[in-house]
N, C-alpha and C positions, 0 to 999 in steps of 0.2 A: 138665791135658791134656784137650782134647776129646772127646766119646765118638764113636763111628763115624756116630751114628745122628746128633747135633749136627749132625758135618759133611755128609752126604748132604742134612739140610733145609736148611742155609744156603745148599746147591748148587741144592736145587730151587725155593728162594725165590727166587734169583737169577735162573736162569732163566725165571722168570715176569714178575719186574719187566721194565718197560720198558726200552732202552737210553735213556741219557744222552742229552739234546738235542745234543749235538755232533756224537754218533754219528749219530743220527738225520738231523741236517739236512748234515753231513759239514763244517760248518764249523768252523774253526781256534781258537783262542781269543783271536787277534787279528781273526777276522773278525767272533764274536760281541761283540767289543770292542764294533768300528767300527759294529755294528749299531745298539748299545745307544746310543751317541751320538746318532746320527742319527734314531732316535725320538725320545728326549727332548729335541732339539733343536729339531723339529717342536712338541712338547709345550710346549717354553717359547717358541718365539713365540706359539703360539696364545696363551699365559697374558700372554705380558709386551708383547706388541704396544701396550696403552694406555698403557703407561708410554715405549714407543718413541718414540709418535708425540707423547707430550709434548714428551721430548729433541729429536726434531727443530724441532719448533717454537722451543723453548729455543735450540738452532742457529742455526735462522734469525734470530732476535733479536738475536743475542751478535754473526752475523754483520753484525747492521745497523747494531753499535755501539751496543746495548742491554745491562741486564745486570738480574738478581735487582732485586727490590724498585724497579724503573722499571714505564714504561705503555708497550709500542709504539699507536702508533693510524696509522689513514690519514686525510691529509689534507682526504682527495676521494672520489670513487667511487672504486673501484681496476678494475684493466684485468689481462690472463691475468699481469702480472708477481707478482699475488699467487698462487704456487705453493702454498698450502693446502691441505687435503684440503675439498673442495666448500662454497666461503667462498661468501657473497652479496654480490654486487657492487652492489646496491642500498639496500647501507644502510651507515653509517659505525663502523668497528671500531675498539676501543678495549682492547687485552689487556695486563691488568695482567700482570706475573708476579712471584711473591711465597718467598720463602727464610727461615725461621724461626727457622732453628739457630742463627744468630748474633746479627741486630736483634729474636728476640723475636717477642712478639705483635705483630702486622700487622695498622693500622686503613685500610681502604678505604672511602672516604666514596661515595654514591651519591648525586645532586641529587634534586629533587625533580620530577616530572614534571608539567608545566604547558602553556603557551603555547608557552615557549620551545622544549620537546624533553621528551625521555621515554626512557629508560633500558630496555632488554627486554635481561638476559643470565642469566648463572649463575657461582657463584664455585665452583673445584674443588680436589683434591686431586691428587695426580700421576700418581692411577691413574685421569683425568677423573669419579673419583666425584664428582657433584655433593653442595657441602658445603650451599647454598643455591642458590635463584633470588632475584634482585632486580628491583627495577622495581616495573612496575603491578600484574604479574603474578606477581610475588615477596611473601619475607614482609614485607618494605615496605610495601606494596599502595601504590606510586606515590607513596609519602611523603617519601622519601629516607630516608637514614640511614648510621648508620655500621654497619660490618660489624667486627667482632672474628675477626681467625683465630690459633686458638690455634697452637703448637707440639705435637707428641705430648707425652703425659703431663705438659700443664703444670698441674700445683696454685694458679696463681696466681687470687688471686677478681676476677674482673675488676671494674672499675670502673663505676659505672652508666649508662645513655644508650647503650648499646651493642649490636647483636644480636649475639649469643654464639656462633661458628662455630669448632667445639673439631675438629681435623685427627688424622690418624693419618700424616701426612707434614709434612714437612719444607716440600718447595717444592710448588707447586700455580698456581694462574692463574685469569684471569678472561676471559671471554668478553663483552663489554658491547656491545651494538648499540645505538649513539644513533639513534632513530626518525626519518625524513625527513617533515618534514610538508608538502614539495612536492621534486619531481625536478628541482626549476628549480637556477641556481646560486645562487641566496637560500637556495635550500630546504637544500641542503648545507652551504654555508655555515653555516647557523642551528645545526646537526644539530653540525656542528666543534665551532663556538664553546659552543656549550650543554656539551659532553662535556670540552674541554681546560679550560673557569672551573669546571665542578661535579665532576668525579668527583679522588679524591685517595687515594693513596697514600703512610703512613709508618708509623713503628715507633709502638706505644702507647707506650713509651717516652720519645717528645717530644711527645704529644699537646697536652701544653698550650703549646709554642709550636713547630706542626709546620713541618718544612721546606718550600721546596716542592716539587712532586710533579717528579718529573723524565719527561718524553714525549719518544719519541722519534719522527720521523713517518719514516715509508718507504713514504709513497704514491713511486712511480716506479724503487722499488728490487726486481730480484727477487729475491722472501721466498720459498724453495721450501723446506718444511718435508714433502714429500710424503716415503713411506716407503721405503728404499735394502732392496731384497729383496736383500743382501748381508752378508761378515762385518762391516760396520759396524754390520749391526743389533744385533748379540751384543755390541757394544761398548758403544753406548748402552744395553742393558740391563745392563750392566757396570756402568756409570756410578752408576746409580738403584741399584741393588741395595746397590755400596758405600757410598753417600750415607746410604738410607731407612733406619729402621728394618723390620725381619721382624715383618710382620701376623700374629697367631695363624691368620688364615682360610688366610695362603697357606704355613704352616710345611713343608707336605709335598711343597713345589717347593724346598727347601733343598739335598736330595740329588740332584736331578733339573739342576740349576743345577750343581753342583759335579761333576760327572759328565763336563758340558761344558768344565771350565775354569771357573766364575763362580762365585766363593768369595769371602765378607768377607775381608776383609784381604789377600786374596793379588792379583797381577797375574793379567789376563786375559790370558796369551801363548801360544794355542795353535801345535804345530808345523803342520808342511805338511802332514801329512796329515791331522791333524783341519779345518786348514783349508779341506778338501776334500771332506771330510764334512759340515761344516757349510755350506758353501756348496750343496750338495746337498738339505739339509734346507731352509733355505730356501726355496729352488725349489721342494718338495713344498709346504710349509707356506702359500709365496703360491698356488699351484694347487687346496689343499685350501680356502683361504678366499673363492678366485674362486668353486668350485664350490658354497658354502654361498651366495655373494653372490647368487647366480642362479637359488635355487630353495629359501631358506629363509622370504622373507617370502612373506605371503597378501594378495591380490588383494584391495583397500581395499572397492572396489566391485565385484558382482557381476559376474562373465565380462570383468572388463577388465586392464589390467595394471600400472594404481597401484598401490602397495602403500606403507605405514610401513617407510621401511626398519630396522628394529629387530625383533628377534623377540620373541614375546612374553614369554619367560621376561626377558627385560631390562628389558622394560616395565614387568612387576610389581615388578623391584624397582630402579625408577631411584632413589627416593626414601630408600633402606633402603641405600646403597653396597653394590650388587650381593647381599644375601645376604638370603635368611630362614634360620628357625630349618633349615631344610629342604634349602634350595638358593644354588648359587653359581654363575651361569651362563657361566662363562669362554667356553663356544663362542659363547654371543648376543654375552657382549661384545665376542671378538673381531671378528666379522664388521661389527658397527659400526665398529669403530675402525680397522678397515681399511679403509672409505670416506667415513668423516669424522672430525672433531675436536669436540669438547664433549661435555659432555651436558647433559639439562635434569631436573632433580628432580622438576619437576610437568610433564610432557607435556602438552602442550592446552592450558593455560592460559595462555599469553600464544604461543607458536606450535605450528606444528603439521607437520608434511613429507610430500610424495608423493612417489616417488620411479618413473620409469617406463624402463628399459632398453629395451624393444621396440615396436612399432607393434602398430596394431590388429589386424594378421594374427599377430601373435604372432614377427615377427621384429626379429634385433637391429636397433636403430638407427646407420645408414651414413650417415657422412659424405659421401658421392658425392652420394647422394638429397636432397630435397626433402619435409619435411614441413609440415603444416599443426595445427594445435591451436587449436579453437575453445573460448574460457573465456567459461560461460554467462554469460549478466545476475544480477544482484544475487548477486557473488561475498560468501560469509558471512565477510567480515573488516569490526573496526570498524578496522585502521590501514590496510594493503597487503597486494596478491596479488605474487609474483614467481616467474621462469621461468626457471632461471639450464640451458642447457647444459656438461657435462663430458667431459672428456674418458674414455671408457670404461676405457683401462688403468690410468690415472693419478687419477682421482678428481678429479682438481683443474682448474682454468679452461685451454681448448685454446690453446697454446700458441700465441703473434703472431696471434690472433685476433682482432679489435675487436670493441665491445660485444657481451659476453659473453652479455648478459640482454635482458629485456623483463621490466617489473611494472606496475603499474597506475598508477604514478604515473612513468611515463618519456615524457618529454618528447614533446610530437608522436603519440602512441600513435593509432592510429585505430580509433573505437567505432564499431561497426555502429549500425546504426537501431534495431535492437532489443534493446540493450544487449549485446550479444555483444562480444569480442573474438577476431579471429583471426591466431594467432601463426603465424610462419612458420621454420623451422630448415632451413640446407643449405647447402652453397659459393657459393650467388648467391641474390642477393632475386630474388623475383619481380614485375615488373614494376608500380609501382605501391603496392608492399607495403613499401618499405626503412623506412620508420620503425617496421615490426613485424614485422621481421628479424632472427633470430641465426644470425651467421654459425656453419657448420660445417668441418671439415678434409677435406679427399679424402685415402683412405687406412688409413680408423680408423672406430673404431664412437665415440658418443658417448651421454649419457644425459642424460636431463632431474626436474633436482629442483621440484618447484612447494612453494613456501611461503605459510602465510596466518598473518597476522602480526595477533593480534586475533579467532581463530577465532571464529564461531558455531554454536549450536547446527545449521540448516540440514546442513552439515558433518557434526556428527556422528549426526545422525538420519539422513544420507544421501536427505533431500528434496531438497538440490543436489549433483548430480553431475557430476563432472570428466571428459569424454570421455578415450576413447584418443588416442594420437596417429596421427595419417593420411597417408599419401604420397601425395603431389598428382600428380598425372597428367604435369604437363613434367618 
């Protein structure tokens, strides 16, 4: 039996604790449910967005009559039908996609970069960790070779002749841009042909008498791989989650996944009103990653408004898949992967990106308007400079648009006297100027990526610099 004095302190202990958060905030224990979902709904896209944006891509593929262990590529330049998240329409694409669990190690052959064309990409993992770069500017160094990608935890000793590319995934992909060594239609051409005879795709498996590579082409097909801010996206990370195997880095999004519905082995069948919740998280989660989009990277060059769009906790660790001893920077990567696709393991060295949302006065960039963008002389690339417009909500090429881009090697381009070029962005050329015109949408904001494919030093010492963009006075 308790003594009088026991009871009296238990009373006055009580009274001093806090009330319960329910009491506190007066919510129910279904509202605190519905709360708890919808943060960590928000919390797993931020995390699972790069694996999202694989699956779609993956989508797009499957939709073109592709499948695992094939090559989609474009035939040609591609035009807004390729709905990517911010592709370069100036140069010719070639993405392997690659599936382990079944056929094994997966050997992807790379050419050798010569005369004929030249290879600039990166081969990845599902969560676009780059596993290598290839090419000139890869560990190739413009050699060719074969690429070994293992399976997680395969103990197999590979065979010699090989660079050794060991995965913590299952499926994964390639990024491969065959080089244009003119914008003419030879020059494309060349760029095709050099990429569908040299680059190859099979199991190590048949290596000694490999099949052939199976390509699929879908220039002229729309490929829209861009990201559904709905419950599809929880579905595709559905997909990957049941597939992959559980990375040690990301074991403490296990409980955070299953909270929502997304649990190994079980269906992903949320009711109607989680469905409603999560459709809700969403919409916060694209809103909270607009908001990082727009004021996370730093101004390339002094008081202007280029910027890398990558932040720098990402930077440092493109090469290390995402992690040191230290750090894991799930918000950097988000916010990349919500307005592009790839990554690159070594930044700088075979390309490089600017990325500029607003004009010189520091406002968004309108479709209605007229810009102008002067690219100084002796642009510091030893391949090509290019200027491709996007569409701002969408990230990807504005939709029934023509020529999307302007690069230094596009046909008819017109060079000032004093090695300048002056690009023009808006719903009409300006009189005089259409061969170094990209068209823009009335309606919408748009943004412009500038790429140097081949950087030099100039660049990064910042003795050449990339004006603002300007709005021309008609």
């Amino acid at each position: 039996m308790r003594s009088l004095g026991s009871v009296l302190l238990a009373a006055t202990l009580a009274s001093l604790l806090p009330q319960t958060a329910a009491a506190q905030t007066r919510l129910s224990a279904e509202e605190l449910q519905q709360r708890a979902i919808e943060r960590r709904a928000v919390e797993a896209v931020n995390w699972g967005i790069p694996v999202v944006n694989f699956n779609r891509m993956y989508e797009a593929a499957s939709g073109a009559g592709a499948d695992f262990n094939q090559i989609v590529y474009w035939s040609g330049l591609f035009d807004w039908k390729n709905q990517t998240l911010t592709p370069n329409p100036d140069t010719i694409y070639f993405k392997p996609f690659f599936d382990t669990k079944v056929a094994g190690p997966m050997v992807l052959e790379i050419p050798p970069a010569g005369d004929n064309g030249s290879i600039t990409g990166t081969i990845m993992d599902v969560w676009q960790a780059a596993l290598e770069d290839v090419g000139p500017a890869g560990v190739d160094k413009g050699k060719g070779g074969r690429y070994l990608i293992l399976p997680p935890g395969s103990t197999q000793t590979p065979p010699d002749g090989y660079i050794v590319l060991p995965s913590s995934t299952y499926e994964g992909f390639a990024l491969l841009r065959s080089v244009l060594k003119s914008g003419d239609a030879a020059g494309v051409k060349q760029a095709v042909d050099y990429g569908l005879a040299g680059i190859k795709l099979y199991p190590l498996s048949q290596a000694a008498d490999p099949p052939a590579t199976h390509f699929v082409d879908v220039r002229g097909k729309e490929f829209d791989s861009t990201i559904r801010y709905d419950l599809s996206f929880f579905e595709s990370l559905d997909r990957i989650m049941q597939y992959e195997p559980w990375l040690p880095r990301d074991k403490v999004m296990v409980d955070v996944l299953k909270s929502i519905g997304i649990e190994k082995g079980k269906r992903f069948d949320p009711d109607g009103k989680t469905e409603e919740i999560l459709e809700a998280a969403i919409a916060e989660a694209r809103a909270w990653l607009d908001l990082r989009y727009e004021t996370v990277f730093e101004p390339y060059f002094e008081g202007a408004h280029w910027a890398v769009p990558a932040a720098p906790g990402l930077v440092e660790t493109s090469a290390t898949f995402y992690e040191t001893p230290d750090t894991y920077p799930i918000d950097a990567r988000a916010v990349t992967d919500y307005w592009a696709f790839s990554t690159v393991k070594h930044l700088g060295a075979g390309q490089f990106y600017l990325m500029s949302t607003k004009d010189k006065d520091g406002q968004p960039l309108d479709g209605n308007r007229t810009y102008k963008l002067t690219v100084p002389a002796d642009a510091p690339v030893t391949q090509y400079w290019s200027a491709v417009a996007y569409d701002r909500a969408t990230h990807a090429l504005i939709r029934e648009v023509p020529s999307p881009s302007k690069s230094s090697q596009t046909e008819g381009l017109q060079t000032n006297a004093d090695g300048t070029v002056d690009l023009y962005f808006g719903p009409k050329a300006p009189a005089g100027k259409e061969s170094n015109w990209t068209p823009t949408k009335p309606g919408g904001r748009f943004e412009v990526l500038f790429r140097f494919y081949g950087p030099e030093k100039p660049l990064f010492d910042k003795t050449w610099i990339l004006p603002d963009i300007e709005k021309t006075r008609s």
